[in-house]
C-alpha positions in Angstrom: -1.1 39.9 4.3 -4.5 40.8 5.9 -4.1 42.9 9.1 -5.7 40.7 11.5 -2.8 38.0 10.5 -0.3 40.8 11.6 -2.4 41.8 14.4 -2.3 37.7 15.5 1.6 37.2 14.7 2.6 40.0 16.3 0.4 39.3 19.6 2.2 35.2 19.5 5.5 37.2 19.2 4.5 39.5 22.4 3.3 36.4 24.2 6.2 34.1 23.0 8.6 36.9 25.1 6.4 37.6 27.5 6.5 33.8 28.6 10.2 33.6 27.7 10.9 36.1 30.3 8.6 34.5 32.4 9.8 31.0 32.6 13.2 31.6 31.4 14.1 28.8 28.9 10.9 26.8 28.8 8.6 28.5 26.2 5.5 27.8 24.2 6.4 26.3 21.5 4.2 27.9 18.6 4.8 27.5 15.5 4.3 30.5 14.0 5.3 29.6 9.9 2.1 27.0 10.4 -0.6 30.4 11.0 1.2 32.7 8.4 1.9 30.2 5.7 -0.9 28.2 4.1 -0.8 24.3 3.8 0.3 22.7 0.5 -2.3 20.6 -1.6 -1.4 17.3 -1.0 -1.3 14.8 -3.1 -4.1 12.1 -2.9 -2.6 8.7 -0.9 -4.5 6.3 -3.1 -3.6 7.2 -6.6 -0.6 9.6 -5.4 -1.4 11.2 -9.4 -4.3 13.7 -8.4 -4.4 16.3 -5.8 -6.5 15.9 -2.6 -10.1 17.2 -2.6 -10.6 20.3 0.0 -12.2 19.6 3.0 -13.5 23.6 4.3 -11.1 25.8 6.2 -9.4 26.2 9.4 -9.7 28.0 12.3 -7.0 30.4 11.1 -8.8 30.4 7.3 -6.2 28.4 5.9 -7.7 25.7 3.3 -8.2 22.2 4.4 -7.9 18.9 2.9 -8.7 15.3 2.3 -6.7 12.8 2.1 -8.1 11.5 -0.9 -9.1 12.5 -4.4 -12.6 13.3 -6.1 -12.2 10.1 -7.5 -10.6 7.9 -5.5 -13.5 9.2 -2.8 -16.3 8.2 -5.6 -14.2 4.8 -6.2 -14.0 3.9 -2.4 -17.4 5.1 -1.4 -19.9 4.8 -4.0 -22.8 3.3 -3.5 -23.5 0.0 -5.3 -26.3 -1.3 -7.5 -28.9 -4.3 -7.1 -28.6 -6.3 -10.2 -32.0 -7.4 -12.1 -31.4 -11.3 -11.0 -30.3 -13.1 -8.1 -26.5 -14.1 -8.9 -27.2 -18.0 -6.9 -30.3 -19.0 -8.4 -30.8 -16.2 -11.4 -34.2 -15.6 -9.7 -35.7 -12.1 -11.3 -37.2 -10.0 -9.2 -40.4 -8.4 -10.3 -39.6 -5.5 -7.6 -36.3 -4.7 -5.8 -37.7 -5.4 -2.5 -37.4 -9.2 -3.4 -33.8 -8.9 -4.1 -31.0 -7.7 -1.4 -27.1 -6.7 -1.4 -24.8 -8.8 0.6 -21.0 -7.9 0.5 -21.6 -6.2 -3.3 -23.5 -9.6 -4.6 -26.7 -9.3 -5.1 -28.8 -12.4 -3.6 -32.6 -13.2 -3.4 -34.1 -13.6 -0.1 -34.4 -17.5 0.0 -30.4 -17.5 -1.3 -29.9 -14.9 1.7 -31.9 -16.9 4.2 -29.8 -20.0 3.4 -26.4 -18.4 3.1 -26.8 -17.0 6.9 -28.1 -20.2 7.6 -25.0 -22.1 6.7 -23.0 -19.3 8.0 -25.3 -20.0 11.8 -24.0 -23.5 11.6 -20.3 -22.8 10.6 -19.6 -21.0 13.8 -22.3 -22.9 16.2 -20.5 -23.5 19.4 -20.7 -26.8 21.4 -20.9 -25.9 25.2 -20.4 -28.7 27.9 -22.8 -27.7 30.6 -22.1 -30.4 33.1 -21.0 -29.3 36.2 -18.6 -31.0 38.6 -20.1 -30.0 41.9 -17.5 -31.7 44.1 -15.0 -29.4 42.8 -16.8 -25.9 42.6 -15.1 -23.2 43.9 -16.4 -19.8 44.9 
């Protein structure tokens, strides 16, 4: 164990008594087994088969980690592809400007101009703006 970890424990010991003797019963509760022993590699919480990927260190030095894998990370978080062709129409695209990604489908911009279209007329709300001025209150 490195001295400035004995240097550390043994000042939380000093202040753990010092405030013990202070406030009588009531003390900080430090825990001192999380500073001196180092975190276990968890296990990743999609796949629970591969250990979690590290995520840099800790304040104290101790290693950190994600909660996920390498792969499950790639899996979850990868970016994803235009296709060649529009998957409505089969429209190629000379260029992949022409062509854009909606929810991982890949859709030409006259299939993506109609499909929010339809979408605009779904949820189009029907407001009744006449107003009973005899019973308006303020």
């Amino acid at each position: 164990m490195s001295s400035c970890r004995i240097l550390l424990i043994e000042y939380l010991s000093l202040h753990i008594n010092y405030n013990h003797q202070k406030q009588g019963a009531m003390t900080d509760n430090i825990n001192i087994f999380m500073l001196t022993q180092p975190p276990i590699r968890p296990m990743c919480k999609e796949c629970n088969e591969l250990p979690a990927r590290p995520s840099g260190r800790s304040v104290s030095g101790y290693q950190r980690w994600h909660t996920l894998c390498s792969h499950c990370a790639k899996l979850k978080y990868a970016r994803k592809k235009k296709d060649v062709s529009c998957s409505v129409c089969d429209f190629v695209a000379v260029d992949s400007c022409q062509l854009c990604l909606v929810d991982s489908v890949t859709l030409c911009h006259n299939c993506n101009a109609l499909r929010l279209k339809a979408k605009r007329q779904r949820t189009e709300l029907t407001v009744d703006a006449t107003v009973d001025w005899n019973n308006l209150r303020l």
